[in-house]
TIRO-2110 file (N, C-alpha, C; in Angstrom, 1 decimal):
// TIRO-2110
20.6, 143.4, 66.2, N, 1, A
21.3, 142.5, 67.0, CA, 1, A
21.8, 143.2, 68.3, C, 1, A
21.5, 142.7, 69.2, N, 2, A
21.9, 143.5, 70.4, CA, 2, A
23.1, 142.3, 70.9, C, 2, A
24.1, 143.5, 71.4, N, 3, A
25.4, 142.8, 72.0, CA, 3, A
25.5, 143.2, 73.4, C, 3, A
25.9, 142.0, 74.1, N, 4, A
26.1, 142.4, 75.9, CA, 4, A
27.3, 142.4, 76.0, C, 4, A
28.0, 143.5, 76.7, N, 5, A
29.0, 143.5, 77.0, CA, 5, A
29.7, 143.0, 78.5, C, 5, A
29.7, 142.2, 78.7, N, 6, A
29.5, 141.5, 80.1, CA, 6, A
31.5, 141.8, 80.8, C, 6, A
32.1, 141.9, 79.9, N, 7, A
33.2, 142.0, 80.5, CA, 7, A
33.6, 143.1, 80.8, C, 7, A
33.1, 144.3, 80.6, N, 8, A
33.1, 145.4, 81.0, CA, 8, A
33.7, 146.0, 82.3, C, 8, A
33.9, 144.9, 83.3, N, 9, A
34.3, 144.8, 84.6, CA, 9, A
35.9, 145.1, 84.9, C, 9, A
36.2, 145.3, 85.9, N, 10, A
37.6, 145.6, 86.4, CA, 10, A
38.2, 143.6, 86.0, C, 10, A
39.8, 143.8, 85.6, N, 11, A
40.4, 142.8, 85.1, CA, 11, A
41.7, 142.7, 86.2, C, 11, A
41.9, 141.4, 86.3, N, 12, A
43.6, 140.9, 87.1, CA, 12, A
43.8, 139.7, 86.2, C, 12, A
45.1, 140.2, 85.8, N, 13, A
45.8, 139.2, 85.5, CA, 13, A
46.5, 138.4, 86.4, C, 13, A
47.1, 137.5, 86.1, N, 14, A
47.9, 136.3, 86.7, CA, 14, A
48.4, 135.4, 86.3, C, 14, A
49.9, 135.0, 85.8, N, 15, A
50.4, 134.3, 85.4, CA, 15, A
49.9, 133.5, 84.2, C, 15, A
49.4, 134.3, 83.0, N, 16, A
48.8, 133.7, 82.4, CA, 16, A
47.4, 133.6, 82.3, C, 16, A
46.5, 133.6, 83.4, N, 17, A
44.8, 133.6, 83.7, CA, 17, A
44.5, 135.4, 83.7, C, 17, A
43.4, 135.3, 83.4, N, 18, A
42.9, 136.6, 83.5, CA, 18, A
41.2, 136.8, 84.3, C, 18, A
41.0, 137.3, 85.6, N, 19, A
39.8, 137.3, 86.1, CA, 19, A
39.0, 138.7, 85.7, C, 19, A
38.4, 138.6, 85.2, N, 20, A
36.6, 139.7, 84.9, CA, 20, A
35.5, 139.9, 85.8, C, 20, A
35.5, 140.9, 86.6, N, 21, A
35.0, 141.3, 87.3, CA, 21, A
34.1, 141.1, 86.8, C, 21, A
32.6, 140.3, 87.1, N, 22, A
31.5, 140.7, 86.5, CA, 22, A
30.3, 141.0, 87.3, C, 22, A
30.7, 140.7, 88.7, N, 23, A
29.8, 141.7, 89.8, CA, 23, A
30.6, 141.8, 91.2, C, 23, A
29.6, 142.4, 92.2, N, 24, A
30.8, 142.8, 93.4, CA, 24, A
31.3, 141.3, 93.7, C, 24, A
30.8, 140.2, 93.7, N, 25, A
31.4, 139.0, 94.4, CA, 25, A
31.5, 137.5, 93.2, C, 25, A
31.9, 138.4, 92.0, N, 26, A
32.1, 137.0, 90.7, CA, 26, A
32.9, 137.5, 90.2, C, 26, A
33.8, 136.8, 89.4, N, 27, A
35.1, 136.8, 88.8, CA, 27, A
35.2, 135.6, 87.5, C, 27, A
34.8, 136.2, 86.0, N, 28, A
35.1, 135.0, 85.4, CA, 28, A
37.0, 134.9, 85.1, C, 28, A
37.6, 133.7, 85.4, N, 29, A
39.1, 133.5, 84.9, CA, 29, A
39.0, 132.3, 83.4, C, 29, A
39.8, 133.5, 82.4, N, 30, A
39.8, 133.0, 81.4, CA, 30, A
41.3, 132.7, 80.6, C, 30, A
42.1, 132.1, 79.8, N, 31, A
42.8, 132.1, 79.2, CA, 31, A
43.1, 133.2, 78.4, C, 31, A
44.2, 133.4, 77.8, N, 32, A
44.3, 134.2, 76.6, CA, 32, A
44.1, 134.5, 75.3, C, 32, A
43.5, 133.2, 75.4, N, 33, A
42.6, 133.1, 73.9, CA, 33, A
41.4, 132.8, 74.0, C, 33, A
40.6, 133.5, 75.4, N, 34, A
39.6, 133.4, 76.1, CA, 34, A
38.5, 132.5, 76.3, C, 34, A
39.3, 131.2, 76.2, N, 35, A
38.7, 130.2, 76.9, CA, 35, A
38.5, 130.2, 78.8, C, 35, A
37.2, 129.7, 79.1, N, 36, A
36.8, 129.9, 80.2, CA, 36, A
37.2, 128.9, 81.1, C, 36, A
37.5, 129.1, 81.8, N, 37, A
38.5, 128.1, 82.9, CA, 37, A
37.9, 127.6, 84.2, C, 37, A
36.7, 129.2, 84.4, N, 38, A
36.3, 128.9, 85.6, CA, 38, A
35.8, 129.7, 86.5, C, 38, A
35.2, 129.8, 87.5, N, 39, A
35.0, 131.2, 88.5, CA, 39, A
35.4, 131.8, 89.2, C, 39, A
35.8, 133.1, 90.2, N, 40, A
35.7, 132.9, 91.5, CA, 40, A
34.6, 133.4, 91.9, C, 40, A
34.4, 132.9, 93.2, N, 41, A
33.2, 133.7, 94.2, CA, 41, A
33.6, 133.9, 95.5, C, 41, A
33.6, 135.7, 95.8, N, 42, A
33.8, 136.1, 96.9, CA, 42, A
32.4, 135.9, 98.3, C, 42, A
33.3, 135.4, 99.3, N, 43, A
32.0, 134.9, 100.5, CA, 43, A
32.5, 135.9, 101.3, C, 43, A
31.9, 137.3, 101.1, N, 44, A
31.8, 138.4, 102.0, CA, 44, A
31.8, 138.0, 103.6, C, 44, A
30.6, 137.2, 103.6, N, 45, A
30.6, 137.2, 105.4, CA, 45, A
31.6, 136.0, 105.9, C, 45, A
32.1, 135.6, 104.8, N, 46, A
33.7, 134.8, 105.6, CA, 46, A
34.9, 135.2, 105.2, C, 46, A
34.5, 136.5, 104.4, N, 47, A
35.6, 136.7, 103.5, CA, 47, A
36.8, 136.0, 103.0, C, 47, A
36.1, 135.0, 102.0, N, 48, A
37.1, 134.0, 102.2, CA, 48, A
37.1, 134.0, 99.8, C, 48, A
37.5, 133.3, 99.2, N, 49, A
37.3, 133.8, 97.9, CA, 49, A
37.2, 132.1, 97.6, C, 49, A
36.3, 131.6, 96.9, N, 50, A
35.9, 130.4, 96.5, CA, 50, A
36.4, 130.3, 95.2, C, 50, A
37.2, 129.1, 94.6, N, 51, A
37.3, 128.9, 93.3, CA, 51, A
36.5, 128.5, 92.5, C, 51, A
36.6, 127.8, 91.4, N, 52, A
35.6, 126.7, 90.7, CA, 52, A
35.8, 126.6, 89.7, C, 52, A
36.5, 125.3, 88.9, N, 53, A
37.0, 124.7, 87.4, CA, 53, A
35.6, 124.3, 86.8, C, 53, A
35.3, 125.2, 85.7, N, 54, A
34.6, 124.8, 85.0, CA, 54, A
34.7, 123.5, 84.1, C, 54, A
33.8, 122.6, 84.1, N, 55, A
34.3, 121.5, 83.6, CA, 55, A
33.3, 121.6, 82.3, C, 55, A
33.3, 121.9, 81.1, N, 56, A
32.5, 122.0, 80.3, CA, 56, A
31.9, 120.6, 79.4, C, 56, A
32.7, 119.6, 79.6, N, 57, A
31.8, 118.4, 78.8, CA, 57, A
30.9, 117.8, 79.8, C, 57, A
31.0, 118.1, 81.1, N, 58, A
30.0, 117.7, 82.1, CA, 58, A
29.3, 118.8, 82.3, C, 58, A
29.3, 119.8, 81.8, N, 59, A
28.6, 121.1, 82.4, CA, 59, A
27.7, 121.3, 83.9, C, 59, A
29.4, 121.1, 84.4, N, 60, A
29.4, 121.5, 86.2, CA, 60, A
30.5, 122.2, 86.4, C, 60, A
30.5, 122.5, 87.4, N, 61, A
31.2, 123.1, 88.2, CA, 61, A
32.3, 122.4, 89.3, C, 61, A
33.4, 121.8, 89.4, N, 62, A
34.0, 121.3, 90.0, CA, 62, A
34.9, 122.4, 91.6, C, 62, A
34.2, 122.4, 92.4, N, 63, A
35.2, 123.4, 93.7, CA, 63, A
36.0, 123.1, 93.9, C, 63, A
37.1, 123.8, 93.9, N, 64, A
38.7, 123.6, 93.9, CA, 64, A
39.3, 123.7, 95.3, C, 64, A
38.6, 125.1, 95.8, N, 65, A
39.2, 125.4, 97.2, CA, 65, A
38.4, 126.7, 97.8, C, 65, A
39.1, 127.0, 98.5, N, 66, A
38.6, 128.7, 99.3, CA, 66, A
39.9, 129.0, 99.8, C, 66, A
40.2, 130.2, 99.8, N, 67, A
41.1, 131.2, 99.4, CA, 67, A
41.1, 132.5, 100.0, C, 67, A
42.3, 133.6, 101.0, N, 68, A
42.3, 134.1, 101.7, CA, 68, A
42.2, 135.5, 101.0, C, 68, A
43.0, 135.2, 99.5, N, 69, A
42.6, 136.6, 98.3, CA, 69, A
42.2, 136.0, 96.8, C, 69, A
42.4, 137.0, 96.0, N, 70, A
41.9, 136.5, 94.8, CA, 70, A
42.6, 135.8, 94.1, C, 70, A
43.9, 136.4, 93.8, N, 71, A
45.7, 136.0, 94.0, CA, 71, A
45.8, 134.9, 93.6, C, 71, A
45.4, 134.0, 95.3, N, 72, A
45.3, 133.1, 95.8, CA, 72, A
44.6, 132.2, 94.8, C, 72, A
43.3, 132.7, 94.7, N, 73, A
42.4, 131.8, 94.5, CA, 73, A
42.5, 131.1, 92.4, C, 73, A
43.3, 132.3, 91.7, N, 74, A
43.7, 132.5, 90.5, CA, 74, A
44.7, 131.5, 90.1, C, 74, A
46.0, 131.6, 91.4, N, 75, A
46.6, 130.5, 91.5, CA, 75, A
46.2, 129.3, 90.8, C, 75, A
45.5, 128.7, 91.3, N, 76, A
45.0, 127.3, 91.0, CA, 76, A
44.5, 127.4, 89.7, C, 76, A
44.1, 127.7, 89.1, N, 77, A
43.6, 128.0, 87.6, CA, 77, A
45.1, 127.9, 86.6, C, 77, A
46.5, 127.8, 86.8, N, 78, A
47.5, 128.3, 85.7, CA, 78, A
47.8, 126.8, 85.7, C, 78, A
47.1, 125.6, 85.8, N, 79, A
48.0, 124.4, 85.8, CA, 79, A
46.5, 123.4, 85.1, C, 79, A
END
């Protein structure tokens, strides 16, 4: 059985959410009992940080906003 370690990435907490670096411009935010909440995505050439609530009984993606840091963008995820 081979295991991926996908979270291996640099971690920020926030108020409860926790984002996993899982490449230079993705971020999964997950709960504490690591349920997945959602994304971010950094837009380098606007530098700007994109949210996105995972909506899992629809399996989409709902955008939340865009966001000046990650911080920011984490925010929105604790409610």
């Amino acid at each position: 059985m081979t295991i991926l370690d996908f979270a291996s990435g640099v971690q920020v907490s926030n108020r409860g959410a926790t984002a996993i670096q899982l490449n230079d411009e993705l971020w999964r935010v997950t709960r504490p009992s690591g349920e997945v909440l959602g994304y971010v995505e950094h837009n380098p050439d606007r530098n700007r940080f994109v949210a996105k609530r995972m909506l899992q009984r629809q399996r989409r993606f709902l955008p939340i906003g865009e966001f000046w840091s990650l911080d920011d963008a984490m925010d929105c995820f604790r409610f």
